[in-house]
C-alpha positions in Angstrom: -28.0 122.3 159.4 -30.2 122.8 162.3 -30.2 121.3 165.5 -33.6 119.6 165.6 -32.6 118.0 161.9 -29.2 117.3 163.5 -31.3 115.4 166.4 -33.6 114.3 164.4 -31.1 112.0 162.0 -28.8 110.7 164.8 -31.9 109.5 166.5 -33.0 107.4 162.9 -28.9 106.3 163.4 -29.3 105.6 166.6 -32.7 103.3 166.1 -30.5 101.9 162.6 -28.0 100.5 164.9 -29.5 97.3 165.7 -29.7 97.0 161.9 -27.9 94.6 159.8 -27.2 97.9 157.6 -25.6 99.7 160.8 -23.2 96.9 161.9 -22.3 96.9 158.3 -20.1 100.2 158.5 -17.5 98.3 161.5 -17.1 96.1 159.2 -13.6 95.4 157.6 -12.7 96.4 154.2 -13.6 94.4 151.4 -10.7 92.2 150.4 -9.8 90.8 146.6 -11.2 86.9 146.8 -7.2 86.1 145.7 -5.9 87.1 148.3 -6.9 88.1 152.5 -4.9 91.9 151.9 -7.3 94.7 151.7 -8.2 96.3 148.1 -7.5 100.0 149.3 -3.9 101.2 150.3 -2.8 102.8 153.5 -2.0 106.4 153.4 0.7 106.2 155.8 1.6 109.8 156.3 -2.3 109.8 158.2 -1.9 106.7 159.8 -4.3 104.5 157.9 -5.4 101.3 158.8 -6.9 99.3 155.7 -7.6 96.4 157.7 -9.8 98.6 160.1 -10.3 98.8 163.8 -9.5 95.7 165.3 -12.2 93.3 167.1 -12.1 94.5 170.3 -12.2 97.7 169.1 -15.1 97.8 167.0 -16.8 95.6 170.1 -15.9 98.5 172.3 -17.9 101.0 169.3 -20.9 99.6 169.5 -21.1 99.3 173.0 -20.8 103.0 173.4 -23.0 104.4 171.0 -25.4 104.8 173.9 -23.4 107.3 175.6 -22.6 108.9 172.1 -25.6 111.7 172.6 -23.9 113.0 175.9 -21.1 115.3 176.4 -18.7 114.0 179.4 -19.6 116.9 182.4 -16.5 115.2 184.6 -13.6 113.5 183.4 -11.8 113.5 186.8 -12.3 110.2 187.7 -10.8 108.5 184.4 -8.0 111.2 184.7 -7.0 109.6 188.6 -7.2 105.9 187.2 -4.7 107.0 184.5 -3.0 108.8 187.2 -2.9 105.9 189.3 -2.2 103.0 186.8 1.2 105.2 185.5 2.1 106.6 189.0 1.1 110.6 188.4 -0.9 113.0 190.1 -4.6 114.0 188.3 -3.0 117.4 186.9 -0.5 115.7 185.4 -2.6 113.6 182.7 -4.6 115.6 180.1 -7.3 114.0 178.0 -8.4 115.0 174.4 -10.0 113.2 171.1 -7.2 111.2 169.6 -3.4 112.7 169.6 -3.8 115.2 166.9 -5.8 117.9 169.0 -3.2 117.5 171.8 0.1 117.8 169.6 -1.9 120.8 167.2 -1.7 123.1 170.6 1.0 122.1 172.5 2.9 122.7 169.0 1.3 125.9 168.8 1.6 126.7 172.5 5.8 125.9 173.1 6.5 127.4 169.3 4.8 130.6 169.3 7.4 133.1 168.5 9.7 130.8 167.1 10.0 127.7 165.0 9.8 123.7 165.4 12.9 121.1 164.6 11.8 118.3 162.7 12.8 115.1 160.8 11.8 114.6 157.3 9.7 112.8 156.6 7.8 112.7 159.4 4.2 112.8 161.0 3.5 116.3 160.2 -0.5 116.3 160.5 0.0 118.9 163.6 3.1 120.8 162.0 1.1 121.8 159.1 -1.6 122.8 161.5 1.0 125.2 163.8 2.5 126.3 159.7 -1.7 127.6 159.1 -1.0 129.6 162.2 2.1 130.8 161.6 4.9 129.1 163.2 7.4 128.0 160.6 8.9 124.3 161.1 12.8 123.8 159.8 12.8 120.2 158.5 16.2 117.8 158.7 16.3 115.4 156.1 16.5 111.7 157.1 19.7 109.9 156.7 19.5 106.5 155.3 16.1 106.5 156.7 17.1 107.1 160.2 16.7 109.8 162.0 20.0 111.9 162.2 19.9 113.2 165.9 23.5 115.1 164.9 22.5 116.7 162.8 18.9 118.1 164.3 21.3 119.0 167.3 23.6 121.1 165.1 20.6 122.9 163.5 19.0 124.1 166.6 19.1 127.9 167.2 18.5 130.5 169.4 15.0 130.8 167.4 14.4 127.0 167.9 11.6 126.8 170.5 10.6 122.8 170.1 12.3 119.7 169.0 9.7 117.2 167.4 10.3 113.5 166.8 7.3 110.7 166.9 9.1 107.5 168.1 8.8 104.8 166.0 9.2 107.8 162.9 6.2 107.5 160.4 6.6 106.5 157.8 9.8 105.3 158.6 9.4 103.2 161.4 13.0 104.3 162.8 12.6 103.5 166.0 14.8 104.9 169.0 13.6 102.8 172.0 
């Protein structure tokens, strides 16, 4: 596609949002008239919500699609209000689009060389990501849909470069609080 096309439709978007049509796509999922649960399923493994973004969430959507054209040239002041609302210092918060581009590289980053310790079943979106580029991940099975933390322990080795768990455990929701 090129760019002037590219520019071209998100500025007939853009003008569309006013639109009953536009507001139409923050809209919930349709719902069977017997009942107020959605018609589609969650895929939980991708964290799936078939109820949809919440109110003040598709509120906060349409009152950025202004800004949606422009690419953010600073992010050092949102980086020292997170700094400063969880007591660390601006190089110690790191921002990216959602948590699945942070975990894919830091995965990739701490396991080059060597492999990742992981639950099963697990969130593994960023695991099969760091598998694509290599890095093998050695998978211990759940035990009675817990997490077994004695056993992880007893499998690490020498090649063992990262330990992953997501806390609650999806799709489990084992949670280790």
């Amino acid at each position: 596609m090129k760019r002037r096309a590219l520019l071209g439709g998100s500025a007939t978007m853009l003008t569309l949002l006013g639109t009953q049509q536009a507001r139409s796509a923050f809209a919930a999922p349709p719902t069977s008239p017997s009942s107020s649960m959605p018609s589609r399923r969650a895929r939980l493994e991708v964290t799936e919500n078939p109820f949809g973004p919440a109110p003040a969430a598709r509120r906060a959507i349409e009152q950025s699609v202004s800004f949606a054209p422009y690419y953010v040239e600073d992010e050092t002041e949102l980086r020292l209000r997170i700094a400063g609302q969880e007591t660390l210092s601006r190089d110690q918060v790191a921002l990216s689009n959602g948590s699945l581009d942070a975990l894919s590289l830091l995965t990739c980053d701490i396991a080059r060389g060597g492999t990742v310790l992981a639950p099963h079943p697990t969130y593994v979106t960023h695991l099969n990501y760091a598998a694509r580029r290599g890095i093998e991940t050695v998978y211990v099975p759940l035990r009675e849909h817990q997490i077994d933390f004695v056993e992880m322990r007893r499998a690490i080795t020498p090649a063992t470069r990262m330990v992953y768990f997501c806390n609650p455990n999806n799709p489990t929701a084992d949670d280790r609080s």
